[in-house]
Every structure is written in structure tokens, then in C-alpha cells.
C-alpha positions in Angstrom: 0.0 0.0 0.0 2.8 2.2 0.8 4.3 1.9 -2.8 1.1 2.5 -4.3 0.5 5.8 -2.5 4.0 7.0 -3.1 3.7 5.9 -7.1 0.7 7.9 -7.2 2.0 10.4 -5.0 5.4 10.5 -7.6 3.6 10.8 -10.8 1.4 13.6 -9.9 4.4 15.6 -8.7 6.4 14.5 -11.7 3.5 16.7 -13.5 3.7 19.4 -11.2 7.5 20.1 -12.4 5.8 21.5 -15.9 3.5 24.4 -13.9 6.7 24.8 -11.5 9.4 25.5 -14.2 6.6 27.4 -16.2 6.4 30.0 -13.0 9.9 30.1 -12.5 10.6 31.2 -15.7 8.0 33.8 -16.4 9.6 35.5 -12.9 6.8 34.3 -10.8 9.0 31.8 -8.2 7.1 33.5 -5.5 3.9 31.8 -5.9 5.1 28.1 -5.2 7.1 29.3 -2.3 3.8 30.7 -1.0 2.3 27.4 -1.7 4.5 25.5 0.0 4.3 28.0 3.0 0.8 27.7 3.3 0.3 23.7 2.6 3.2 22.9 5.4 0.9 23.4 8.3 -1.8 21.6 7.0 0.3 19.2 5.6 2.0 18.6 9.2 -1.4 18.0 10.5 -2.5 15.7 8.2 0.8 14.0 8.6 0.6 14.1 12.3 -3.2 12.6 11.9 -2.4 10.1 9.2 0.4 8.2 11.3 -1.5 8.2 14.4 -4.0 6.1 12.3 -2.3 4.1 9.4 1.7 4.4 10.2 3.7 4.2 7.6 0.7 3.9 4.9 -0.7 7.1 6.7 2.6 9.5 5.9 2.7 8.1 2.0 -1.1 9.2 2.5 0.0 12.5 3.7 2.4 13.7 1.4 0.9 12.3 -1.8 -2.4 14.3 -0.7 0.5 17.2 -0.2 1.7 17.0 -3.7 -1.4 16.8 -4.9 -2.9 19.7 -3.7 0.7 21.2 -4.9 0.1 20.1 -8.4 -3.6 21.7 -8.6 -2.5 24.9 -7.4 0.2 25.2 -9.5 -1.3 24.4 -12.7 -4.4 26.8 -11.2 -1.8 29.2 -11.3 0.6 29.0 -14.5 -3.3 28.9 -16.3 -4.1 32.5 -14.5 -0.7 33.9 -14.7 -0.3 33.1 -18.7 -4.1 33.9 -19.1 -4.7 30.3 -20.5 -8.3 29.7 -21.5 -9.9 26.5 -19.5 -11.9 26.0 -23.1 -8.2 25.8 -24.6 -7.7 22.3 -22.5 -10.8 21.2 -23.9 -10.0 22.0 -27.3 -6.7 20.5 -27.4 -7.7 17.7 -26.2 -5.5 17.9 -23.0 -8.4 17.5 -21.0 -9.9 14.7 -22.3 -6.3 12.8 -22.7 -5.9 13.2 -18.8 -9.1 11.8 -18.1 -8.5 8.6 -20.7 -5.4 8.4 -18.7 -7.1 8.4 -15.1 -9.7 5.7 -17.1 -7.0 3.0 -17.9 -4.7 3.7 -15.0 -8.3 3.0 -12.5 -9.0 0.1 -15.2 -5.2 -1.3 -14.8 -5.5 -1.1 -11.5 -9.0 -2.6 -11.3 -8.2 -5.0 -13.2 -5.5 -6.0 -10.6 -7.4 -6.5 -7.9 -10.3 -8.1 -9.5 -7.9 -10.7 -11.1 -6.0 -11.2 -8.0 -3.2 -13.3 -7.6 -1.9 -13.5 -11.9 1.6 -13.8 -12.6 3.7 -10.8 -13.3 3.7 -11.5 -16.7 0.5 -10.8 -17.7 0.6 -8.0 -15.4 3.5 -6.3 -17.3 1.2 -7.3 -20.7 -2.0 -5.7 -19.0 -0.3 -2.5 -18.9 2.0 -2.8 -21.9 -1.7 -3.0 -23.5 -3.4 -0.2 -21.9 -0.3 2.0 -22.2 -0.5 1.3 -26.3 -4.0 1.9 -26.1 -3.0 5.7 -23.9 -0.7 6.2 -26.6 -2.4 5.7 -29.9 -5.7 7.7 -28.5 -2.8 10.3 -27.9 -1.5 10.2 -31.4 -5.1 10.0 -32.7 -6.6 13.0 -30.6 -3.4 15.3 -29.0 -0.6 15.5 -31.8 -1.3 17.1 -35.6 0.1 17.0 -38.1 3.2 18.5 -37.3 3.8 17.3 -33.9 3.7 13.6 -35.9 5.8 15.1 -38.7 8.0 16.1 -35.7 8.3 12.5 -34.1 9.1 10.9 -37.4 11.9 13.3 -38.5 13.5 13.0 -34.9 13.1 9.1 -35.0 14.8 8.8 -38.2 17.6 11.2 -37.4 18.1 9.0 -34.4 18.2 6.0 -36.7 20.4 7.9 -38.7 23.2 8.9 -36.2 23.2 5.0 -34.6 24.3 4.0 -38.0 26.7 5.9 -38.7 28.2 4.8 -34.8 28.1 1.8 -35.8 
């Protein structure tokens, strides 16, 4: 349980580093320091709560809840500061590619418990599968034409230089 919670807890903060960098390098670094000013108290009673009740489990509780609240208020903020339209996310598609995402990750992990015990094998091949399946709605519904363009030219340059190593 305690993996699990961090895992979650690592890829939501992992996402958080594109809102972060974005402040930082408009000139805005004070608004995450405020952040983190305001969510340490409430994160310290959380923390203080959550491993009175659960332990260990209880602080991986904690601090993903932590980062979590981190990464909403600073993509809340990089979409004020740079005036980002919320209809923009929809139109892109960026919107509905993170809720596909928080689909097959809930059916992955679904799919895991109601299967139970099943050898690590097919677990990798579960979510081989519904990682293809995240990337070619991806392909089909995020990238144009020249975001694909983009990927193939990059790919072949890269099959390019590892010949000529060779």
C-alpha cells in the first residue's frame, strides 16, 4: 500500500515540475514558495493525523495528498498567470487525454485487484496493453500533423546517427 500511495504520490508531482518550471521562468517563483508555505501546516497535521492512524501507509497518505494539492494549485496558477483559457484544454484535447489516462490507470489497477493473484507476466502485458492503447488515443486525438511530422523526423535522425556509430 505504501508503494502505491507514493507511485501515485510521484507521478502527480512528476507533473507538477511543468506548472513549477513554467512560474519560475516567467519570474513568478514566489507563488510556489507561498504554496509551500501555506500547505506545510496543514500538511504537518495531516501528517501528524495520518500516522496516528495508518503508520507508515498514513505518511505516504499525507504527502501524496501534499503533492497533490501542490500540483492543482500550481497548474491553477501557470493557467491564470499566462491567461490560459480552460476551453483551450478542452480544445486541445489535453483534457480529455488526462481523463483517458485516469480511465486506464483506475482500469489497470482494477483489473489488478479483480484478477487477484496472476503472474507478473500478464501484469506487465496488461499494462504494456493499456499503455499502447494511452498512446495511440494520444497520437489520434493530442498530436497534428506537425507534432507527428516532428516525431518521425527526430526518429529517423536518431536511426540515422546510430548508423553511422556503428
Amino acid at each position: 500500500m505504501v508503494l502505491q500511495l507514493l507511485a501515485i504520490g510521484i507521478l502527480i508531482n512528476s507533473l507538477a515540475h511543468i506548472p513549477f518550471a513554467l512560474l519560475q521562468g516567467v519570474g513568478r517563483p514566489d507563488l510556489p514558495a507561498k504554496f509551500h508555505l501555506i500547505q506545510l501546516p496543514l500538511y504537518l497535521g495531516i501528517l501528524w493525523f495520518s500516522l496516528q492512524q495508518w503508520g507508515i501507509a498514513g505518511a505516504a497518505f499525507a504527502w501524496t495528498l501534499r503533492v497533490t494539492l501542490d500540483a492543482l494549485l500550481l497548474f491553477v496558477a501557470a493557467i491564470k498567470v499566462h491567461q490560459l483559457s480552460p476551453r483551450l484544454l478542452v480544445a486541445n484535447g489535453t483534457l480529455l487525454t488526462g481523463f483517458i489516462f485516469a480511465i486506464l490507470a483506475g482500469t489497470a489497477y482494477g483489473l489488478k485487484i479483480l484478477v487477484g493473484d496472476i503472474s507478473l507476466v500478464i501484469q506487465v502485458l496488461l499494462v504494456i496493453g493499456l499503455f499502447c492503447l494511452f498512446t495511440w488515443f494520444s497520437w489520434r486525438n493530442i498530436l497534428d500533423i506537425s507534432d507527428r511530422e516532428l516525431i518521425f523526423r527526430a526518429v529517423k535522425l536518431w536511426k540515422d546517427h546510430k548508423k553511422m556509430s556503428s
